[in-house]
C-alpha positions as a printed Julia matrix, in Angstrom:
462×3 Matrix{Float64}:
  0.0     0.0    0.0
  1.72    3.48  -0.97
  2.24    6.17   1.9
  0.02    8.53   2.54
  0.91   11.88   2.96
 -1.21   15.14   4.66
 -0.61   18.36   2.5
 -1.86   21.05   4.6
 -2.3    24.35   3.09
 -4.88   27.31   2.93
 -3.32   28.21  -0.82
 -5.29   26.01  -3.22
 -2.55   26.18  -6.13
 -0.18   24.9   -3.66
 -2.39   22.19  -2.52
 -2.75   21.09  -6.14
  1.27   21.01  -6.94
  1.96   19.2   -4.29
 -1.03   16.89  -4.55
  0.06   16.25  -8.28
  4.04   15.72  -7.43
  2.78   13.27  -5.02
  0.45   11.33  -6.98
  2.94   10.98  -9.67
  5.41    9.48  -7.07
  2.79    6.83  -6.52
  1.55    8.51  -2.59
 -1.84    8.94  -1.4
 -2.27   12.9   -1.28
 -4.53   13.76   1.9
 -5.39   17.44   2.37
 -6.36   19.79   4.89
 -6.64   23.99   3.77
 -6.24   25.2    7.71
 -4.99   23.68  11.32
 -7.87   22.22  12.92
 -8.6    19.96   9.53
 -4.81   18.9   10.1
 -5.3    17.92  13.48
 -8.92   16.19  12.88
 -7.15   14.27   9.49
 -3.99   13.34  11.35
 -5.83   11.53  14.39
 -8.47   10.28  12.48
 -6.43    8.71   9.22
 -2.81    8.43  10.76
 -0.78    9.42   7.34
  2.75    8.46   7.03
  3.74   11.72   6.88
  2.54   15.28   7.09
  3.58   18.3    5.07
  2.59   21.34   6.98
  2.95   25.24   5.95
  3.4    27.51   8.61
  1.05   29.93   7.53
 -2.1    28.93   8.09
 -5.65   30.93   8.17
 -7.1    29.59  11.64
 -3.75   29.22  13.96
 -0.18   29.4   13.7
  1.49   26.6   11.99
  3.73   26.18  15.33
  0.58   25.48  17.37
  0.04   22.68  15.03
  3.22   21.18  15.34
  3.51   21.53  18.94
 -0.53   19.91  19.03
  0.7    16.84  16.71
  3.69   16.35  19.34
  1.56   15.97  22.38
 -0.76   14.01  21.23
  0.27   10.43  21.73
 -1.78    9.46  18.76
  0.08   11.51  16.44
  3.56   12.6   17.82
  5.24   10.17  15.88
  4.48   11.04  12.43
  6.88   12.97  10.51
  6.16   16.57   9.9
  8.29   18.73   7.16
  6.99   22.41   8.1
  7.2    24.62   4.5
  7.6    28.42   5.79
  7.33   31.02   2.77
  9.77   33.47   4.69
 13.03   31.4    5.39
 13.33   33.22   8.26
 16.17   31.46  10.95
 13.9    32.48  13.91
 10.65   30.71  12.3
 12.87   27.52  10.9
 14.36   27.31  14.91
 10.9    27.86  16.48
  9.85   24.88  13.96
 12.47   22.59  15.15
 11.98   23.53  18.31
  8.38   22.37  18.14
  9.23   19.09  16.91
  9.92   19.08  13.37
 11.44   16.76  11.53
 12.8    19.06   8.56
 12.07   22.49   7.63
 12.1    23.56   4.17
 12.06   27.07   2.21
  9.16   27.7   -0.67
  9.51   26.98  -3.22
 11.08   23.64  -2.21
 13.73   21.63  -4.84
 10.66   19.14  -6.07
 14.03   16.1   -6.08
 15.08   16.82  -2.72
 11.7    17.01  -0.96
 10.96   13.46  -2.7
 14.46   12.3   -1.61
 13.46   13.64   2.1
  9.66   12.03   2.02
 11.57    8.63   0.9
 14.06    9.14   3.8
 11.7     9.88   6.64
  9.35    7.03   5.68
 12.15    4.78   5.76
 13.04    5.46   9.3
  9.79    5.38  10.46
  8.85    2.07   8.72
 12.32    0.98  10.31
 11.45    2.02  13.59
  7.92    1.09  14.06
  6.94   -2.3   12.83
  4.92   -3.37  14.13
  2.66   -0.56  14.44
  2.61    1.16  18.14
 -0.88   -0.09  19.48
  0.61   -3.89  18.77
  3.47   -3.28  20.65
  1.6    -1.83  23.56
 -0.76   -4.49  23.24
  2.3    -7.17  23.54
  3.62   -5.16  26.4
  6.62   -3.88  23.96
  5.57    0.11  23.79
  8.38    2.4   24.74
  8.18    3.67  28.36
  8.4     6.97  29.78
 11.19    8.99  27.93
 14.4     8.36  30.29
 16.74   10.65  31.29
 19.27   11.07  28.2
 22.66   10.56  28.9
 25.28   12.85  27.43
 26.19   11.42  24.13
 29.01   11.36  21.48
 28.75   13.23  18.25
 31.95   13.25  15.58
 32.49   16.03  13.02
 34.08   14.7   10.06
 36.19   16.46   7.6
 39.07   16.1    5.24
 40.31   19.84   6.81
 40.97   20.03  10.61
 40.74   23.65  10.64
 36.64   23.97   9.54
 36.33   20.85  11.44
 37.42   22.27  14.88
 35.64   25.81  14.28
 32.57   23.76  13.69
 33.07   21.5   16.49
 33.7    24.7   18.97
 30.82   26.37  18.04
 28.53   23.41  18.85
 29.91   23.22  21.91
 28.15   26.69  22.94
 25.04   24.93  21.84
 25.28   20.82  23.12
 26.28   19.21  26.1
 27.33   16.16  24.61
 31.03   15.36  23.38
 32.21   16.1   20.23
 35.49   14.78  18.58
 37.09   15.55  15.35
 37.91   12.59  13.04
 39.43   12.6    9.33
 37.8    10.69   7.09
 40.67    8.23   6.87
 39.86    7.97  11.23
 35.99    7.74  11.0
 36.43    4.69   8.81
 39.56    3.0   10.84
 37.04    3.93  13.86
 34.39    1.63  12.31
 37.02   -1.11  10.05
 38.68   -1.96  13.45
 37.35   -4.62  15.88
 36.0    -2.26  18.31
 32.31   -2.29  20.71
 30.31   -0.22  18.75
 28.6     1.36  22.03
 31.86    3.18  21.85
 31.23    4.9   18.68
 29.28    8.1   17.67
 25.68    8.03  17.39
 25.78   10.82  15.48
 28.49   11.53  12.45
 28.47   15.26  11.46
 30.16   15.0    7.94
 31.33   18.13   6.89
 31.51   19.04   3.07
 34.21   21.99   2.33
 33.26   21.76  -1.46
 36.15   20.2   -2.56
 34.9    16.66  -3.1
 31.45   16.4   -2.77
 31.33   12.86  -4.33
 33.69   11.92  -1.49
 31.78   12.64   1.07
 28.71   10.88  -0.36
 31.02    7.88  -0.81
 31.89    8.52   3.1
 28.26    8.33   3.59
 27.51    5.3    2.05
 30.36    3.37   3.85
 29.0     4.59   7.46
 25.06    3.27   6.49
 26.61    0.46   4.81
 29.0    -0.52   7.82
 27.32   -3.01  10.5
 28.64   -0.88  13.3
 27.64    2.33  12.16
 24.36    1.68  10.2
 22.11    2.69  12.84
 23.96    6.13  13.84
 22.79    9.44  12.46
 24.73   10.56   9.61
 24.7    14.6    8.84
 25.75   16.11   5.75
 27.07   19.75   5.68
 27.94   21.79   2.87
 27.84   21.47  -0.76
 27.05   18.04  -0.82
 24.04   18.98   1.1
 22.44   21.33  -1.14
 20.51   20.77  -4.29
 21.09   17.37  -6.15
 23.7    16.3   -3.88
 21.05   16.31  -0.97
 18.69   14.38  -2.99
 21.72   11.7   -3.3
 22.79   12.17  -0.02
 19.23   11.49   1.57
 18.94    8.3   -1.07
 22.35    7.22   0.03
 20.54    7.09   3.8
 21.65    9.97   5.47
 19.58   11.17   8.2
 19.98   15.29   7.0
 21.09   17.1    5.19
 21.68   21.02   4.79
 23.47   23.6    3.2
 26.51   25.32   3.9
 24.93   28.49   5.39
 23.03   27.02   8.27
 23.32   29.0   11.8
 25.28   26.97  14.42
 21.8    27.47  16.0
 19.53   25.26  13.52
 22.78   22.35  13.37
 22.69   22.41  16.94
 18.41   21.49  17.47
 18.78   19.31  13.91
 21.87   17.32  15.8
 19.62   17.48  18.84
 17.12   15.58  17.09
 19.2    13.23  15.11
 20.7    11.98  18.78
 16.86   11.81  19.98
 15.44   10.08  16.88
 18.87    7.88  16.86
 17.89    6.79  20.55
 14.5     6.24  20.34
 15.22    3.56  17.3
 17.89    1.75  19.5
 14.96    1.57  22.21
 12.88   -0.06  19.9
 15.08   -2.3   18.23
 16.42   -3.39  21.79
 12.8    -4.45  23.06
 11.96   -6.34  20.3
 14.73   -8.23  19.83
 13.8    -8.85  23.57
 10.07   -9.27  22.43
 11.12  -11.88  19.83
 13.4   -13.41  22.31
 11.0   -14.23  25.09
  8.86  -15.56  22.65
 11.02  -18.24  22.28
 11.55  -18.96  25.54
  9.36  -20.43  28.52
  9.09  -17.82  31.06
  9.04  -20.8   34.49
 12.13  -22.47  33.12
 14.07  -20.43  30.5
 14.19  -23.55  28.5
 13.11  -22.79  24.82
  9.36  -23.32  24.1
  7.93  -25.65  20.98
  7.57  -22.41  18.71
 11.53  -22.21  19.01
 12.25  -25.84  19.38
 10.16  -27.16  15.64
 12.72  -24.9   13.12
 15.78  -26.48  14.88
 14.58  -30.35  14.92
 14.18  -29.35  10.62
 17.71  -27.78  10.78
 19.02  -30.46  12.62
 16.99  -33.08  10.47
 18.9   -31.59   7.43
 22.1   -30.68   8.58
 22.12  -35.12   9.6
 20.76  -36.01   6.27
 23.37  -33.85   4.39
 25.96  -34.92   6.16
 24.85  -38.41   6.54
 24.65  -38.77  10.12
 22.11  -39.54  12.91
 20.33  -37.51  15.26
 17.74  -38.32  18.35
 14.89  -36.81  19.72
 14.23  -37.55  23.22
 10.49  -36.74  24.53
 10.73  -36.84  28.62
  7.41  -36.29  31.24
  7.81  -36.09  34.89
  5.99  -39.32  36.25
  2.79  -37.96  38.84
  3.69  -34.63  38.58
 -0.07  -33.99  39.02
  0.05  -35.5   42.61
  2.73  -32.75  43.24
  0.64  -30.24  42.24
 -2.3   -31.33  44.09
 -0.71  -32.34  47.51
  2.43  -30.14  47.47
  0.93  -26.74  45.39
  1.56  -25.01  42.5
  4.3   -23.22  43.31
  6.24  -26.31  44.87
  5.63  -27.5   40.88
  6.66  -24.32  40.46
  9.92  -25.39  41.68
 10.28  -29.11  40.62
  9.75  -28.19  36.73
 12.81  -25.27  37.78
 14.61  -28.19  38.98
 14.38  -30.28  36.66
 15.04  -28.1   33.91
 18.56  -27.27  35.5
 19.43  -31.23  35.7
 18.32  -32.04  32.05
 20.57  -28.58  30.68
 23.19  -30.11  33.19
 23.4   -33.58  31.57
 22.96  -32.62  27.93
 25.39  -30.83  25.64
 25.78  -27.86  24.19
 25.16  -28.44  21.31
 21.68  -30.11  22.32
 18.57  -28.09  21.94
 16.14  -28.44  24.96
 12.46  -27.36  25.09
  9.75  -27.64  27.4
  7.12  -28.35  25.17
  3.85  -28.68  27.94
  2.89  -28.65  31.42
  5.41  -31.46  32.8
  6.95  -32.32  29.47
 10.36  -31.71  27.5
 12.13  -32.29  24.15
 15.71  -32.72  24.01
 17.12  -32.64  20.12
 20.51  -34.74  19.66
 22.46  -33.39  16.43
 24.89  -36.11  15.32
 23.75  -38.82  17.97
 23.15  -42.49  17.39
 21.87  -44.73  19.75
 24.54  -45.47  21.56
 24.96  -41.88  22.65
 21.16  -41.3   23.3
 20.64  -44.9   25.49
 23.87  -42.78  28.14
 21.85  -39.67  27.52
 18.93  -40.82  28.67
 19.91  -43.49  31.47
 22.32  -40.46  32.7
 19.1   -37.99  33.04
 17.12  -41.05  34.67
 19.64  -41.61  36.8
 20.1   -37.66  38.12
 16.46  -37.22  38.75
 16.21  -40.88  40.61
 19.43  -40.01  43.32
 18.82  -37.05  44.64
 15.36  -35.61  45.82
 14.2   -32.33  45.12
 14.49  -29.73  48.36
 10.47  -28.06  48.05
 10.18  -24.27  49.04
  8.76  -25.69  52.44
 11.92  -27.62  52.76
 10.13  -30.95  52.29
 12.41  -33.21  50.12
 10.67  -34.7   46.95
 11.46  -37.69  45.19
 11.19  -37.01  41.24
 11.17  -39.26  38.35
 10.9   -38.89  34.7
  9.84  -41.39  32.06
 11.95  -41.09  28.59
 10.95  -41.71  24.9
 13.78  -42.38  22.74
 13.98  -42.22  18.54
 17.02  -42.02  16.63
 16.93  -41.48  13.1
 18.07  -44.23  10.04
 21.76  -44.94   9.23
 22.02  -42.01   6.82
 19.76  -39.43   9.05
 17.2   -40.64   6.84
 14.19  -39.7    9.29
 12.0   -36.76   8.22
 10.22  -34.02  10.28
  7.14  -33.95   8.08
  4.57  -33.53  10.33
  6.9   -33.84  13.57
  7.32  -37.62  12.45
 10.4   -38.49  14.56
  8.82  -36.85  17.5
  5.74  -39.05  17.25
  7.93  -41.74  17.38
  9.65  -40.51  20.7
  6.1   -40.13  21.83
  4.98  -43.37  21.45
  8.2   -44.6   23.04
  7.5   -42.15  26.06
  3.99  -44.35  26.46
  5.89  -46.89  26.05
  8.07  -46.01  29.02
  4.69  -44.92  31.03
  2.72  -48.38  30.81
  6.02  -50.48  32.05
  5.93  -48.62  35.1
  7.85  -45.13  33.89
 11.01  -43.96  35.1
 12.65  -45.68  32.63
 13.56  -45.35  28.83
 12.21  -46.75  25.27
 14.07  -46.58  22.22
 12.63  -46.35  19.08
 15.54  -47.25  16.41
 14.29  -46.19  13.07
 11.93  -43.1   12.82
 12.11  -43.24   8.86
């Protein structure tokens, strides 16, 4: 589905430009002609991104912006504000509100284009899935923290513009800045170093001389698996014009021209840092989303979900290399009594247990699951049945000699019944339709009706 984007302006002939530009780039034009229409649109439709003139007929274009930023159903679309004066007070009060970019009228039709493709690239990056799913999965982003001080570099083939620039940030930010060459910002990033130690934010810094240089500089930090997520600001000639279109393409995170006040660089870095942050948050809880999801929250012992893509890996990896491999299927014998007599959280504790003595006696290589209430899956790469019958009879044997200490301090004898397959000669068994673990299963019955705690092998799964 294309993007769809929120023109607001009173000026009709405007409206229609832009409406036309953005229709031809295969968007979904949505338009409002004064501020409250914005604000209704935006909450109601949720566009992609929002291109809002200043001057508007009902209420200052500022009020807008600072209206879309507080309300939590908006305040994380992009806005580009378009102000028809240029003015440096009106483009700092923008940024100030929360824009994302602020461009002059009549703006360069390539490098808005480049700039709507770059801003919905970073937002598709940084929310999928959408916000309500995350809150709904418990993943939304807390409370804004407390922002540490970070590190920003200015980059630049000359020291001398490079440490006037720096300097006169450091009026404006109170995080660290360092000066690197070129040849240092990509040592920085080729060497073998944490990348928490890195800049989040590269200020690369144009003097005119090699504008095709810079861009290449560009493309190596977004290309570069340590640097790829910092911000990456272009200054100077290869910031204006063309070269900004091609910068913006080329992933850079801004742009702008040579003349900007040490003022505006200092809110745009400002919001690079912020922007940069707030996509390592997300990134960071749902790799921790995805994560969990794997994992069984009593034990820590992967779940079924995680455990069914590694029994095909492993099924493959044995059949290509002609090997075996065993699955092991294991239930705690009357761990309903437990339940019943002891409680649920002294079961609680037993399946905790247990889970620590079958990790204990199993490789590392081994993938282990718990797979139901009392029951667990143990994987085998490269095992035949030799190796699974001391497996097994070694897991038997741990849960059978020592009792479990309750939280009451009652000691509980455990045992667990095993159910033993082990694929053909040539790791000929397939996983179509979890065939090898049915097996196991039926050799865990097995194991239950001669009077469990005990193992049955299954020898041939294919």
């Amino acid at each position: 589905m294309s993007a769809r984007i929120l023109i607001v302006d009173d000026v009709a002939a405007n409206r229609i430009v832009q409406q036309a530009r953005l229709a031809a780039a295969f968007y979904e034009p949505l338009l409002a002609t004064d501020g409250a229409t914005c604000l209704s649109v935006a909450r109601e439709a949720r566009p992609d991104l929002v291109l809002l003139d200043l001057g508007l007929p009902d209420r200052p274009g500022l009020d807008v912006l600072r209206d879309l930023r507080s309300d939590p159903a908006t305040r994380e679309i992009p806005v580009i504000a378009l102000t028809a004066t240029g003015e440096s007070s009106e483009r700092l009060a923008a940024f100030a509100a929360g824009a994302d970019d602020v461009m002059n009228r009549p703006a360069n039709e390539r490098v808005l284009l480049a700039r709507l493709r770059n801003l919905l690239r970073v937002k598709a990056e940084i929310e999928f899935p959408a916000s309500g799913e995350l809150a709904m999965a418990g993943l939304a982003d807390p409370p804004a923290p407390f922002e540490p001080q970070g590190t920003i570099a200015v980059v630049s083939v000359k020291s001398t513009p490079a440490n006037s620039l720096r300097d006169a940030l450091a009026g404006q930010l109170r995080d660290r800045l360092v000066v690197l060459s070129r040849r240092d910002a990509l040592a920085e990033i080729s060497a073998e170093n944490n990348s928490c130690n890195l800049p989040e934010v590269f200020i690369v810094h144009d003097d005119g001389g090699n504008p095709a240089g810079t861009l290449r500089l560009l493309s190596e930090l977004k290309s570069h698996q340590a640097t790829r997520h910092a911000a990456v600001c272009v200054v100077g000639p290869a910031g204006e014009g063309d070269d900004a279109a091609m910068a913006f393409d080329l992933g850079a995170d801004d742009a702008v021209a040579r003349y900007v006040t040490v003022e505006e660089l200092a809110l745009r870095t400002r919001g690079l840092l912020r922007r940069k942050r707030h996509g390592d948050r997300r990134r960071a809880r749902m790799q921790d989303g995805l994560r969990l999801a794997m994992l069984d929250p009593l034990t820590g012992l992967y779940n079924r979900r995680y455990a069914a893509p590694q029994l095909t890996a492993v099924a493959k990896r044995s059949h290509d290399d002609g090997t075996q491999f065993a699955v092991m299927v294991m239930d705690l014998d009357r761990f309903k009594q437990v339940n019943d007599h002891y409680g649920h959280a002294a079961g609680d504790q037993v399946l905790i247990e247990v889970a620590r003595r079958l990790t204990a006696n199993l490789r590392e290589s081994d993938v282990l699951a718990r797979i139901g209430g009392e029951e667990f899956l143990a994987i085998l790469p490269r095992s035949d049945i030799a190796v699974a019958r001391r497996v097994a009879e070694r897991i038997c044997q741990s849960m059978d000699i020592q009792p479990i200490r309750l939280p009451s301090g009652e000691l509980l004898r455990v045992t667990v019944s095993i159910g033993v397959a082990v694929s053909g000669p040539a790791g000929e068994a397939t996983t179509e339709n979890d065939g090898i673990v049915k097996q196991a299963d039926l050799a865990l019955l097995a194991s239950k009706g001669a009077g469990r705690n005990q193992v049955t092998y299954r020898m041939n799964a294919a």
